[in-house]
N, C-alpha and C positions, 0 to 999 in steps of 0.2 A: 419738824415743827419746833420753834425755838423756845424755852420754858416761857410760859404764862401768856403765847400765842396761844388763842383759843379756836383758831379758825389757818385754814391753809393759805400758801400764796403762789400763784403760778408764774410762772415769768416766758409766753410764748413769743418765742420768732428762732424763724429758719436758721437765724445767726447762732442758736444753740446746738447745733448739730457739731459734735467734734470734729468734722473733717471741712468745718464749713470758715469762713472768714470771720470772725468778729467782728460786727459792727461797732462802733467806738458809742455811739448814741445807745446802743444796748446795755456795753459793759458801764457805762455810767451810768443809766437807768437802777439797773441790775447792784451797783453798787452803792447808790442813795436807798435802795430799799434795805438790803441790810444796814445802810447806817443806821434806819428808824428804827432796826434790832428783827427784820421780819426774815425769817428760816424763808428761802426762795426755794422753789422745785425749780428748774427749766426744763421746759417741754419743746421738741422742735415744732407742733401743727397742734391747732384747735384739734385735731381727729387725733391725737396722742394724748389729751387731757382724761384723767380719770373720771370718776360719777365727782360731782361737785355738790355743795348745803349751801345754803343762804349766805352765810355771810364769808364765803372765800372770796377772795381776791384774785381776780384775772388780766396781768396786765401783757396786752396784746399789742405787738410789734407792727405796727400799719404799714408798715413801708414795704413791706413785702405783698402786699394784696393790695388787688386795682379796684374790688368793689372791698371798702373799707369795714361793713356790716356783715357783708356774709355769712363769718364764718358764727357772728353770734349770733345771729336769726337761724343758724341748721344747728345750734348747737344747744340740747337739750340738757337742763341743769339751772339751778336759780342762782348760779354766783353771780359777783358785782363785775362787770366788764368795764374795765380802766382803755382807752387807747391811746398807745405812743408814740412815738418817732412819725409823727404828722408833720406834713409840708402844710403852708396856710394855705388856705381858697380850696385843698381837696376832699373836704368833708362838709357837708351840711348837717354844723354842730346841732341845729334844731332836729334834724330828723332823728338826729342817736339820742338826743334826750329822749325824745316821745318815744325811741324805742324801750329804751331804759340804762341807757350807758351811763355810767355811774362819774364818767370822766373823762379828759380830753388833754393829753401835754404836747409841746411841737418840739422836734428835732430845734429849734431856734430858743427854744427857753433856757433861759440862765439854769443853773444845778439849784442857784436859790430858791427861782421860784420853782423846781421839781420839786426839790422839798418839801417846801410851804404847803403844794398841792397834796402830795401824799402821805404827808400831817393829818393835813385836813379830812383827808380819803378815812385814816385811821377811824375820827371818829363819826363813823357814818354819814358823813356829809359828802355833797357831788362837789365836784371840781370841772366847771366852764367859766368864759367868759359872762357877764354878767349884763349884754348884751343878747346873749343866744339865749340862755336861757328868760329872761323879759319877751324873747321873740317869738320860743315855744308855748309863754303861755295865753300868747296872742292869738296862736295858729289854733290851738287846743281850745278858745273861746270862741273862737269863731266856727270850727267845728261842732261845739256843744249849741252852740245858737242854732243853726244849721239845723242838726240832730233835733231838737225842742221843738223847733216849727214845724218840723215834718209831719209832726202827727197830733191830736187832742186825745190820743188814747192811751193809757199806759203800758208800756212793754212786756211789763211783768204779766199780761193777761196773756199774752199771745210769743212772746218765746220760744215755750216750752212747744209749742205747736210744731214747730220747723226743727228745733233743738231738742226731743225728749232729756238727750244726757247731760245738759247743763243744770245744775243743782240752783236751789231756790236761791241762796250766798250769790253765787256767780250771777244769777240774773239781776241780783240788788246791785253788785261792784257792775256790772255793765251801767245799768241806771245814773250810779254815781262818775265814772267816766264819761257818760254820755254828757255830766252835768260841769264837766270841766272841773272834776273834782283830782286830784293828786292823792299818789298814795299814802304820805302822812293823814293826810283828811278822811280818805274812806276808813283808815285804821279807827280815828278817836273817835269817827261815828258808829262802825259795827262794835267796838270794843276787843280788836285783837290789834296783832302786833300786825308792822311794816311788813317783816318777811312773811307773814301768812295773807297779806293781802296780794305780796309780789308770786307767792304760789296759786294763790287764785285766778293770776292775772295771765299768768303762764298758761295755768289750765285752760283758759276762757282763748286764750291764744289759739291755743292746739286745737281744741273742738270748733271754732269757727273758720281755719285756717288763716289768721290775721296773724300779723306780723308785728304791729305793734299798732298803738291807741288810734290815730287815724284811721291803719286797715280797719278795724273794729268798729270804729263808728260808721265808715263808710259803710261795713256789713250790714249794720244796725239799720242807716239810714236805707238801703236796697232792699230791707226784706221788709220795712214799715209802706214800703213804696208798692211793691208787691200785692202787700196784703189791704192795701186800699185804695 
């Protein structure tokens, strides 16, 4: 870790393997991140990465994997997943936001704008098109609508009924998702931080088996449908 880096940085793809080819879209990746001054690990496989904390940085080599999410939906840990070396039209940038992809660069983008993106990455901020994300939070309204009509009764009464281990916290942040709320927002209304709303959300993951906010509400919406 490079001084006054407070957090790690990973740099996967199969292109790290010593006996492996270098990809030219990697070692340039690879070498705009330390220009920003970030100490790089390279890892060859998401299943070769250590235990990870909130605010690492994971940036993932797509071009190697044909389902482009996998490896961060089986991959347990709250760091920020960046993904790279994308061809256009093979990702639906909305589904990685709603899952919680912190970012998106394509093998086509200039080294400038890598930069600018992982600049920006630096300070907490996502990096998409500005398009996709306007489109997520269409998809995410229109799901919360959905979710809201489904039922006149409140969640919070009947939950824990089907879920005893989801804590009182988690069934409030479902509420506020259901409500098309973003994790900034559920932060400044419970009163904690980003990352402990994104370990909540993690948890609320794992115990309902959702994958991300969608699966979740779906869940939400099938077990309010159930129950009346």
């Amino acid at each position: 870790m490079a001084k006054g880096q407070k957090f790690n940085v990973f740099l996967v793809s199969q292109s790290c393997y010593s006996d492996a080819k270098q990809d030219p879209n990697v070692v340039l990746f690879k070498n705009l991140l330390q220009t920003c001054g970030y100490d790089v690990t390279e890892v060859g496989s998401a299943q070769a990465l250590p235990v990870t904390s909130n605010q690492d940085l994971v940036f993932y080599d797509a071009a190697s994997s044909n389902n482009k999410l996998a490896d961060f939906y089986e991959r347990e840990g709250n760091a920020r997943w960046i993904l790279f070396n994308l061809q256009p039209g093979e990702l639906d940038e909305c589904e990685a936001i709603i899952a919680g992809i912190e970012g998106t660069f394509y093998a086509s983008d200039s080294p400038e704008l890598l930069l600018k993106g992982v600049r920006r990455l630096s300070k907490m901020d996502v990096w998409f098109k500005r398009g996709s994300i306007n489109e997520a939070l269409r998809r995410m309204r229109q799901y919360a609508r959905k979710s809201s009509a489904s039922s006149t009764r409140g969640r919070a009464k009947v939950l824990p009924d089907v879920h005893p281990k989801l804590t009182k916290r988690e069934i409030t942040i479902i509420e506020l998702v259901s409500k098309g709320s973003q994790n900034q927002e559920i932060a400044d209304q419970l009163h904690i931080s980003v990352n402990t709303v994104k370990t909540h959300i993690y948890s609320i993951f794992r115990k309902t088996q959702s994958r991300n906010r969608i699966e979740l509400l779906s869940w939400s919406q099938n077990y309010m449908s159930e129950q009346f």
